[in-house]
C-alpha positions in Angstrom: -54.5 17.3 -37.2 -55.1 18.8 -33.9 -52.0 20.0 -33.0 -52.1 22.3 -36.2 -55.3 24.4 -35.2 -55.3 27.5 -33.9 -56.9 28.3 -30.6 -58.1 31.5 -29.3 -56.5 31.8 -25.6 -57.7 35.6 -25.0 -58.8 38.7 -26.6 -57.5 42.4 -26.5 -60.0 44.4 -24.8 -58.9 47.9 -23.9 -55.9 50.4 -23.5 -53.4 50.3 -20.7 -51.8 53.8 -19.9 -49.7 55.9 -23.0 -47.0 53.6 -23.3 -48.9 50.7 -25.5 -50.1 48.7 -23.1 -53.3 46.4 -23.2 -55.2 45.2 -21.4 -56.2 41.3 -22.3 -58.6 39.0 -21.2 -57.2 35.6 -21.1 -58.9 32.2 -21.4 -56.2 30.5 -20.4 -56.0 28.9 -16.8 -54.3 30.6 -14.7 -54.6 33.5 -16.4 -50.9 34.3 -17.0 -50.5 31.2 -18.9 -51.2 33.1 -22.1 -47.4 34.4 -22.0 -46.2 30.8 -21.9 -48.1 30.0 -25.4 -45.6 31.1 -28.4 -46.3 32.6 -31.1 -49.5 34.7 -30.6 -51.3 35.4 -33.4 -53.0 38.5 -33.3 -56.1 38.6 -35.5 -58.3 41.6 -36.3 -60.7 41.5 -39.2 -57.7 41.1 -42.4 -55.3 42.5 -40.4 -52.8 39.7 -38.7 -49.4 39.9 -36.8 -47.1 37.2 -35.3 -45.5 37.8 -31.9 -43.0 35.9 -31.0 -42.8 37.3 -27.5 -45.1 39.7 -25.8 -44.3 41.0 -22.1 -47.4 41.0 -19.6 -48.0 40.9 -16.1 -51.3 41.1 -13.9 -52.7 44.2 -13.1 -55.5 44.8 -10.3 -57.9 42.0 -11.4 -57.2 41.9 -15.1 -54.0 41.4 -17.2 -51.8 43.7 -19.4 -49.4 42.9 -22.5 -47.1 44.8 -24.4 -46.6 44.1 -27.9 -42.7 44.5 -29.5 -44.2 47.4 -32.0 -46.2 48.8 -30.2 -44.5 52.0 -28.4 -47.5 54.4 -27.6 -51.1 54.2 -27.1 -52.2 55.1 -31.1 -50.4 51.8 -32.1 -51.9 50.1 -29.7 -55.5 51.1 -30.1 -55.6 49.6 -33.7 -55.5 45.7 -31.9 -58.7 46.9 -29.4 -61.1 43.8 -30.1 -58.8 41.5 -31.7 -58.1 37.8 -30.6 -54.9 36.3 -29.4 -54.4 32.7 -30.8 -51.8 30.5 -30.6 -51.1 27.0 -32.4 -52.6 23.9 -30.5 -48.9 22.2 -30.3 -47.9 25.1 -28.1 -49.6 23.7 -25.4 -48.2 21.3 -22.9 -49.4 17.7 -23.3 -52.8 16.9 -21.2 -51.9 15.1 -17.5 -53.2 11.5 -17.6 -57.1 11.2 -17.7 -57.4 15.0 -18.6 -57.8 17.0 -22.0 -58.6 20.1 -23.6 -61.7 21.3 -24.0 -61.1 22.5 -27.7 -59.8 18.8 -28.1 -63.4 17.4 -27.1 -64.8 20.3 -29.8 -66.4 18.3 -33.0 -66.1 14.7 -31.3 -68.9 12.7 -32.4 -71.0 11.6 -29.0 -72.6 8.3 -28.3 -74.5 6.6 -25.6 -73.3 3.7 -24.4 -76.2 1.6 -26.2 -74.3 3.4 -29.4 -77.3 6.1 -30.2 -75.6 8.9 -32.1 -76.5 12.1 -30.3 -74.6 14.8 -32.1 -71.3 16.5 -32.3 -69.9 18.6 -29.4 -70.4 22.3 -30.1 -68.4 23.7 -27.4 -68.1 23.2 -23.6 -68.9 26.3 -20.6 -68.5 25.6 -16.9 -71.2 26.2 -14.3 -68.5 25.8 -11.6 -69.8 22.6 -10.0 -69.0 21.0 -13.2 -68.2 21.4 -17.0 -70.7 21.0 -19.7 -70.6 19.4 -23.2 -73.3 21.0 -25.8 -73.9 18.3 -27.9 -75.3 19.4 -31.1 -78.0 16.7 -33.6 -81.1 16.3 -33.9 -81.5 19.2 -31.2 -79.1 20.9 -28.7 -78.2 18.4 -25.5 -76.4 19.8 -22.5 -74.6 17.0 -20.4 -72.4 17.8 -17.8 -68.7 16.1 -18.1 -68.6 14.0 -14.9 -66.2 11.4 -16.0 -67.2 8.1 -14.5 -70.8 9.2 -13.8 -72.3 10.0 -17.4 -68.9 10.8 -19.8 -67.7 7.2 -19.7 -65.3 7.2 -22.4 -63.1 10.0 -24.3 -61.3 8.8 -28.0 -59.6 11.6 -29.3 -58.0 8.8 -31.4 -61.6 7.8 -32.5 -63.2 11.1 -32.5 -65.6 10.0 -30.0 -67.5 10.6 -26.7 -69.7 7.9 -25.0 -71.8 9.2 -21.9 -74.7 7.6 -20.0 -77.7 9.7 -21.4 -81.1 9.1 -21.7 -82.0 10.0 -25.4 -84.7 11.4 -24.7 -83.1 13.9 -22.1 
């Protein structure tokens, strides 16, 4: 079931200060919106920890959290490189005619003539438009412009049908 993944919203990524700060890059958008996901679960290697709440705020251009046992810099420093994921049903529910990229991750894609053309790997953005890499018989890049070539989302289905050439 979807809603029971985990999904990685950000990764720790440095030390903030002596008081066990650190710093985070978020995935989330905007970037504070990795406080309002509940719980985190903080993955390193074997090591795991649930946080229930963690405070944070932006600082300069990136953003820092403070964990609830974490009181100095030494605790701290054993989280450096470890992600922050949070259960899919802790996020809110898509608007109307929008979804989450890591919903759209493993849908099966088909062209409208019903040619199977893979799986969808993941998505990146190139900032004029997102893009869905479509795994199968080779790797396909096709940008998700709803109406022009991503006709149809299913998550119901698990299914994708875009305008593409095959052959593309």
């Amino acid at each position: 079931m979807i809603a029971d993944r985990l999904l990685t919203v950000g990764k720790i990524v440095g030390l903030h200060g002596v008081g066990g700060w650190l710093k985070i890059e978020s995935y989330t958008q905007p970037r504070l919106a990795i406080f309002a996901y509940r719980p985190w679960r903080i993955a390193l290697g074997a090591a795991q920890v649930e946080v229930a709440s963690a405070q944070g705020h932006e600082q300069g251009k990136g953003v820092v959290a403070k964990l609830p046992d974490c009181h100095d810099r030494d605790a701290a420093a054993r989280w450096i490189g470890a992600t922050i994921e949070v259960p899919r049903s802790a996020l809110p529910k898509a608007k109307r005619g929008q979804v989450y990229w890591a919903d759209l991750e493993g849908l099966d894609v088909f062209t409208v003539e019903g040619v199977a053309l893979g799986k969808v790997s993941h998505l990146f953005s190139t900032g004029a438009n997102d893009v869905l890499v479509v795994q199968g018989d080779r790797e396909r890049l096709i940008p998700y412009v709803t109406g022009q070539f991503v006709k149809k989302v299913d998550l119901d289905a698990g299914r994708i049908t875009v305008d593409w050439d095959v052959d593309f």
